[in-house]
Every structure is written in structure tokens, then in C-alpha cells.
N, C-alpha and C positions, 0 to 999 in steps of 0.2 A: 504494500500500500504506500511506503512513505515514496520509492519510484512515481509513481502514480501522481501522489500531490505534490512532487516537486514539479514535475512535469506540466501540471497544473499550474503552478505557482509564478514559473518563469513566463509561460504563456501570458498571463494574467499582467504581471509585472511588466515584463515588457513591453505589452498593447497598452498599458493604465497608467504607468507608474514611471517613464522613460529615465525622468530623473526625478530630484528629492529624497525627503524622507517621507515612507511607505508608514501607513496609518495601520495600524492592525486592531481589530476587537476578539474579544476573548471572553467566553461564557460557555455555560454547561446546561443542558436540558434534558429534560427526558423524552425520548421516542418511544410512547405506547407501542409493545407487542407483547403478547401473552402466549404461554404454550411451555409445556416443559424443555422444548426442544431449544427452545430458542438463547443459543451463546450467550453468554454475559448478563441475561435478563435478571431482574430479581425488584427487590420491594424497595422503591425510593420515592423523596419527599417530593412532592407535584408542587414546585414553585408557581406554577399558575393559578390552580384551584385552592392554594393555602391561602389564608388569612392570617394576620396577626392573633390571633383569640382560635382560629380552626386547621389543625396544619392537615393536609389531604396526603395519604401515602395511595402510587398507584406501581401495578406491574410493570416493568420494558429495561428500555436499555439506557445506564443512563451517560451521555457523550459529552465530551468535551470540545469544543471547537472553536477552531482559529478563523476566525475572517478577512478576508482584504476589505478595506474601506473604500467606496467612490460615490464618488458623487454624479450620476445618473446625468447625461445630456439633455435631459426632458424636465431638469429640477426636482425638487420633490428632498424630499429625505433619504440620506444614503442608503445606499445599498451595502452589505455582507455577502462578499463572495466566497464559499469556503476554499482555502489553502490545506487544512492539515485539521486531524480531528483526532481523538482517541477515546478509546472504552474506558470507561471506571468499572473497574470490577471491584465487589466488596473482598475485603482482606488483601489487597495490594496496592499499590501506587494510590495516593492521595489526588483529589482536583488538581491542588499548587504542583505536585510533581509534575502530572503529567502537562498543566499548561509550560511547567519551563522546561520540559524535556521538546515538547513542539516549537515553542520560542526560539528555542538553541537550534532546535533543528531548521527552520527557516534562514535562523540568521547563518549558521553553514552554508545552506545553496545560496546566499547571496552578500559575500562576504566583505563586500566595496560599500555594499548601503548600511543607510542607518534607517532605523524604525519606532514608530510612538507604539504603544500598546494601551489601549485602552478596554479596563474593565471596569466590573461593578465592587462596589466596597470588599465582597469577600477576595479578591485576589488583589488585593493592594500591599498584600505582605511579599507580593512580588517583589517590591522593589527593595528588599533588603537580599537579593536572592543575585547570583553568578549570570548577570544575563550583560554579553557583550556589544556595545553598541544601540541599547537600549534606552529608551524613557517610557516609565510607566505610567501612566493619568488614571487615577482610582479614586474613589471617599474613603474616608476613614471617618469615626465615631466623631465628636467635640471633643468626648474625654477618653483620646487616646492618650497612653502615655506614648514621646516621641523619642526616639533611639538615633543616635547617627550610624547613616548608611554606611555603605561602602561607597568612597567618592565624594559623599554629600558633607556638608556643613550645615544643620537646622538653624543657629542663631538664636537659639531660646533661651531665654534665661534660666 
């Protein structure tokens, strides 16, 4: 597979992306499929149908996925092109692993550019993590406590 989305990757990049720095999004979902049969599937939190007060667990598979960013010739709100994706399976590799095992791996097949990554609050611990050539865009809490990075200088009292 990782053939596959590199193959992907370069296509993409190169028609989209000729020069700059390459915008990436990064999030995890679940893909409903049910059956005993079905690789990697099992019981995870349905970030769609939860609420804060009702959390919903459903059957499938649950993915990790990298996007290209663009922004569409017709306007409108970007687009997510998938690059690079991976299974979470229960008892191995963590979300955070496997998004910077993808990250790394991107930034391999293209190793002249630079890249933003943008996720949502859970993978903003990203940015204390071995990723070359990167800038991470995330939320974090009000009342995080703040650590200096690798590279960074916070400035906080």
C-alpha cells in the first residue's frame, strides 16, 4: 500500500503543489463495516453520533488518514485528498504513532519540501514528536501546562 500512496502522493503534489509549502490534514474516523470476517474491525467511539453527556460506540474499522489540502478552482471550502492512511488496531500502534509514522513517511518521498500539518486538538502533542521539516497547527486546552519543544522557545513566564 505505502507504493501505492506514494504514487499517489507525487501525482497529486506535483499537478497541486509545484512549489511551496504542502498543507496536510490529519484525522481518524470510523468506517462502519460489520461481520466477523472483516480485518481490523472491532468496537470504537463514533465521534459523530457522540455527544458530550452521550458517547455512541459502533462496529468497523477504525483509520487514520492523511490529506492533501487544496483549494478547489470553483471556490468553496477545501478539499482533502487522501495521501496515506493506516488501521488502528486495538492493542498496537497508538493514533499519535501511527499519524507520525505517515508524516515521516511523506516527508521521505519528498524530501526538498516543507509541510504544515494540520489537526484537531487530540494530535497537537504532535508537535513535541521527531517530525522533520514540519509545522504542526492544533488546539490545545486554556489550561495546558506548556513544555518547551524540541527547536521551540515558548517565552512564558
Amino acid at each position: 500500500m505505502s507504493g501505492l500512496w506514494q504514487i499517489l502522493a507525487r501525482i497529486l503534489i506535483q499537478t497541486l503543489y509545484a512549489n511551496g509549502i504542502i498543507t496536510l490534514a490529519l484525522d481518524d474516523t470510523l468506517f462502519h463495516r460489520s461481520g466477523r470476517k472483516v480485518n481490523g474491525a472491532g468496537y470504537w467511539r463514533d465521534a459523530v453520533r457522540s455527544t458530550q453527556k452521550h458517547i455512541v460506540y459502533a462496529w468497523g474499522l477504525n483509520l487514520v488518514v492523511l490529506t492533501l489540502q487544496i483549494q478547489p478552482p470553483w471556490g468553496g471550502e477545501p478539499l482533502g485528498l487522501p495521501i496515506n492512511m493506516r488501521l488502528h488496531r486495538k492493542n498496537s500502534d497508538t493514533l499519535i504513532e501511527l499519524a507520525e509514522q505517515m508524516i515521516n513517511e511523506v516527508a521521505r518521498w519528498f524530501p526538498e519540501r516543507r509541510f504544515r500539518v494540520v489537526g484537531d486538538g487530540f494530535y497537537a502533542t504532535l508537535a513535541g514528536k521527531s517530525l522533520h521539516e514540519m509545522t504542526i497547527v492544533s488546539r490545545i486546552r486554556r489550561d495546558a501546562n506548556l513544555y518547551d519543544l524540541p527547536g521551540w522557545h515558548c517565552g512564558m513566564p
